[in-house]
C-alpha positions as CSV (number, residue, x, y, z in Angstrom):
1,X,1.6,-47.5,18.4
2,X,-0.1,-44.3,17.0
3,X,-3.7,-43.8,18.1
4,X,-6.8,-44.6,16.0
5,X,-7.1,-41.9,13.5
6,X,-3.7,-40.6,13.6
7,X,-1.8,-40.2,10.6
8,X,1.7,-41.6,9.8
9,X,4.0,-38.4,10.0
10,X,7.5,-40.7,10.1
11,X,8.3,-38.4,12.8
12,X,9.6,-40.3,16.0
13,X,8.7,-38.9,19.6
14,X,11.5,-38.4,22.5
15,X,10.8,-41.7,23.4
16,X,11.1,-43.1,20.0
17,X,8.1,-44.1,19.4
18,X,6.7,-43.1,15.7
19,X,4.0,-41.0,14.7
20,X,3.1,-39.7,18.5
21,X,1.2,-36.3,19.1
22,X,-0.9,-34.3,17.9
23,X,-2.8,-35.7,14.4
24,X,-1.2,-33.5,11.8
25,X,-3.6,-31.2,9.3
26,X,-1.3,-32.2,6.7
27,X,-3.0,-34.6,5.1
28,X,-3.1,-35.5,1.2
29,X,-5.8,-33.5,0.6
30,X,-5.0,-30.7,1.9
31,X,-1.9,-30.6,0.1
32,X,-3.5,-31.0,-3.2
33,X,-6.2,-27.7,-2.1
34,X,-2.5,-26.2,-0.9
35,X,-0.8,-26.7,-4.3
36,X,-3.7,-26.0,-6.4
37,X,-4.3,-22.2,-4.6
38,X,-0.6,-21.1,-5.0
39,X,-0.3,-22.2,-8.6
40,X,-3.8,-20.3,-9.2
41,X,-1.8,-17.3,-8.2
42,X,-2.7,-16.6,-4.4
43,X,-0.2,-15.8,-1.7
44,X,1.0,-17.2,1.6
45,X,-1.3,-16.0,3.6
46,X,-4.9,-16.7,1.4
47,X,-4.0,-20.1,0.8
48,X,-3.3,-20.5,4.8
49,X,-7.0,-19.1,4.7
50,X,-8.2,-20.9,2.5
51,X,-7.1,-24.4,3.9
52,X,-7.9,-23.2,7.6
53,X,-4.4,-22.9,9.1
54,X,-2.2,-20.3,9.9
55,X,0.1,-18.6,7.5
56,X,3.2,-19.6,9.7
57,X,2.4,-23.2,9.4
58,X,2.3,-22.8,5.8
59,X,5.6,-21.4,5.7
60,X,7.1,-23.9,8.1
61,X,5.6,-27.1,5.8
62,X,7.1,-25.4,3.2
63,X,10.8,-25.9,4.7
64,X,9.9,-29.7,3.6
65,X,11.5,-30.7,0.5
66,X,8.4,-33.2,-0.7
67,X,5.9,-30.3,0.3
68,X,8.0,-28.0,-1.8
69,X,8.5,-30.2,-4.2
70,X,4.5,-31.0,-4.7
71,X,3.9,-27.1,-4.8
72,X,6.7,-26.4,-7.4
73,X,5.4,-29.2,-9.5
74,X,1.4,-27.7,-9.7
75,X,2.8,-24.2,-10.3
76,X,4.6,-25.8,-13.3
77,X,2.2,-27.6,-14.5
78,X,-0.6,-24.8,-14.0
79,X,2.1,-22.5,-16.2
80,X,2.5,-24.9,-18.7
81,X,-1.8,-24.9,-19.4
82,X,-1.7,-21.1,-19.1
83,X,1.3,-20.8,-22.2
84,X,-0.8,-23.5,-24.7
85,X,-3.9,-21.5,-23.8
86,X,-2.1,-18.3,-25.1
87,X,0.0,-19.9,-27.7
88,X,-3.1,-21.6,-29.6
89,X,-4.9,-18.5,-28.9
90,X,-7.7,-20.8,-27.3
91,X,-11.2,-18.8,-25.8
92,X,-9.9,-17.0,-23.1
93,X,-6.1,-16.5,-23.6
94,X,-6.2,-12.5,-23.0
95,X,-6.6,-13.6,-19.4
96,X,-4.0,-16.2,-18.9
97,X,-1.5,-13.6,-20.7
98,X,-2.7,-11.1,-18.2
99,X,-2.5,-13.2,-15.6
100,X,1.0,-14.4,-16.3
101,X,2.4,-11.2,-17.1
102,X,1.0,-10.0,-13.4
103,X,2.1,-13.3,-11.5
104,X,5.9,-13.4,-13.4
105,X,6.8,-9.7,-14.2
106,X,10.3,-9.7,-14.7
107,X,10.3,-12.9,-17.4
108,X,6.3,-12.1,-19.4
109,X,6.3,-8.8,-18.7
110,X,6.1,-6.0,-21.5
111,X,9.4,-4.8,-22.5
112,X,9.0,-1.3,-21.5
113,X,10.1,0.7,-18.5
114,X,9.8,-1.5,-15.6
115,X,10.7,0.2,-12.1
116,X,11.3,-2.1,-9.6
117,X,10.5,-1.0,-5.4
118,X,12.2,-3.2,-2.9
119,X,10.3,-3.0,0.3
120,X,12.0,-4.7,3.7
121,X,9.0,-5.4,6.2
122,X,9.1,-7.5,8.9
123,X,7.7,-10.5,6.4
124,X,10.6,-10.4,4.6
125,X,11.3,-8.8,1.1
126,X,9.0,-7.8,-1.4
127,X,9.3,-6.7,-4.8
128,X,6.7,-4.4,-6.2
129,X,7.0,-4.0,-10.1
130,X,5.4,-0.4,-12.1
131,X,5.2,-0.8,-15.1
132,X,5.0,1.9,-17.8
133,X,4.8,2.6,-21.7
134,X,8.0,4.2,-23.5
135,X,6.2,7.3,-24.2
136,X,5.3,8.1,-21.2
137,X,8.6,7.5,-19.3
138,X,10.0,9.8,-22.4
139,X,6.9,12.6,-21.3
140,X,8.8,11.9,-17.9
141,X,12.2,12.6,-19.0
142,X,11.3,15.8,-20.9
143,X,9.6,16.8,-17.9
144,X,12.6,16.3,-15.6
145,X,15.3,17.5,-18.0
146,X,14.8,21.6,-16.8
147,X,14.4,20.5,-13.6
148,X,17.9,18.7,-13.6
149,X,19.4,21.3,-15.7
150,X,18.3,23.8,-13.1
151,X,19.5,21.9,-10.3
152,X,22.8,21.9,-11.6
153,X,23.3,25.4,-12.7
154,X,22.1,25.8,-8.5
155,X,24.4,23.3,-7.4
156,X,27.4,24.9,-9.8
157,X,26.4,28.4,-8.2
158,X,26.5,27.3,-4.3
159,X,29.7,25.4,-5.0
160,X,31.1,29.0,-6.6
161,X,30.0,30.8,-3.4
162,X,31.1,28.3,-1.3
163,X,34.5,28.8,-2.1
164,X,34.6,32.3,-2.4
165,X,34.5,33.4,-5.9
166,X,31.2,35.6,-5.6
167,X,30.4,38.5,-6.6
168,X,27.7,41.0,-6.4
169,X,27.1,40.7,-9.5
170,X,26.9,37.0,-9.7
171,X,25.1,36.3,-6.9
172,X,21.7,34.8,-6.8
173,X,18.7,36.5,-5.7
174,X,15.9,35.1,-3.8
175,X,12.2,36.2,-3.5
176,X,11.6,36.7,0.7
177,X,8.0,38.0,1.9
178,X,8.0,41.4,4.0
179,X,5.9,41.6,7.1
180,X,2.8,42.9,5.0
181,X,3.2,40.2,2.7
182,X,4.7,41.9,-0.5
183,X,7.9,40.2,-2.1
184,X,10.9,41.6,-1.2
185,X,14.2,40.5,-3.6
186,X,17.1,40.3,-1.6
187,X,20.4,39.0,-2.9
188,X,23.4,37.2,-0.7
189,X,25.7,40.3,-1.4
190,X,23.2,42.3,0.6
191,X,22.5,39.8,3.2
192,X,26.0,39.5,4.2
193,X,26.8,43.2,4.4
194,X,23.8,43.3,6.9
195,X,25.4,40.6,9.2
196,X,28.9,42.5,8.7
197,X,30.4,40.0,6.2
């Protein structure tokens, strides 16, 4: 028989006896304050705050279906009174789109140029989303297009000397510092006939 004050867990004890232990913290309540912090928006670990248990126990009540199930069902509803806000254009809707857009990237999100970073931690994965406008991903490109160009024309050079085909000629130069500090150009054709190549 569980103690006075005890809550019904429907979890039986080694000796089969129901609902013996330790009181749960789960109570109705608390699952209502749970359910109502995630679908405002806040993470594992502040609604475990929040509530006044720890962030694993959060996670592990969360393996339960019902729990699930209860949490799912706030966020959805919460979602569903965020969308009519912005679709009726009701006082305050710029904030609910905001919000949305921030809390569900990849499906409200802006259209643009969304880079995604995949982080591991020891948490588990997370996703961090940047976000920028069209013209300045194409300020971006034009920026990196000499770049590239000149890393290839390098990368088409070393491969040529790699394989032998240089020349004096041909071959790159590079700007080296002499011991009282004034540029010196040297070229690979000279550096090798100094090392007897």
């Amino acid at each position: 028989m569980p103690q006075p004050g005890t809550q019904l867990n429907g979890k039986r004890s080694r000796r089969g006896r129901l609902s013996e232990g330790r009181p749960t913290k789960r109570t109705p309540e608390m699952v209502a304050q749970i359910a109502e912090a995630i679908s405002l928006g806040l993470n594992d670990e502040e609604t475990a705050a929040l509530v006044g248990i720890e962030r694993n126990t959060l996670i592990n009540w969360k393996k339960d279906p019902e729990f699930l199930g209860t949490i799912k069902g706030a966020v959805a509803a919460r979602m569903v009174k965020r969308l009519k806000q912005i679709e009726t254009g009701a006082n305050g809707w710029q904030g609910c789109a905001w919000l949305t857009e921030r809390l569900f990237p990849t499906r409200y999100a802006k259209p643009e140029v969304q880079i995604s970073l995949n982080t591991a931690s020891g948490q588990g994965n997370h996703a961090h989303v940047i976000t920028i406008s069209l013209e300045e991903a194409e300020r971006l490109e034009a920026e990196a297009a000499p770049i590239r160009e000149k890393a290839r024309q390098l990368l088409e050079e070393y491969e040529r000397n790699r394989n032998g085909s240089h020349s004096v000629e041909a071959a790159p130069r590079q700007s080296m510092r002499t011991s009282r500090g004034e540029p010196e150009r040297l070229s690979y054709a000279r550096d090798r006939s100094r090392l007897g190549g």
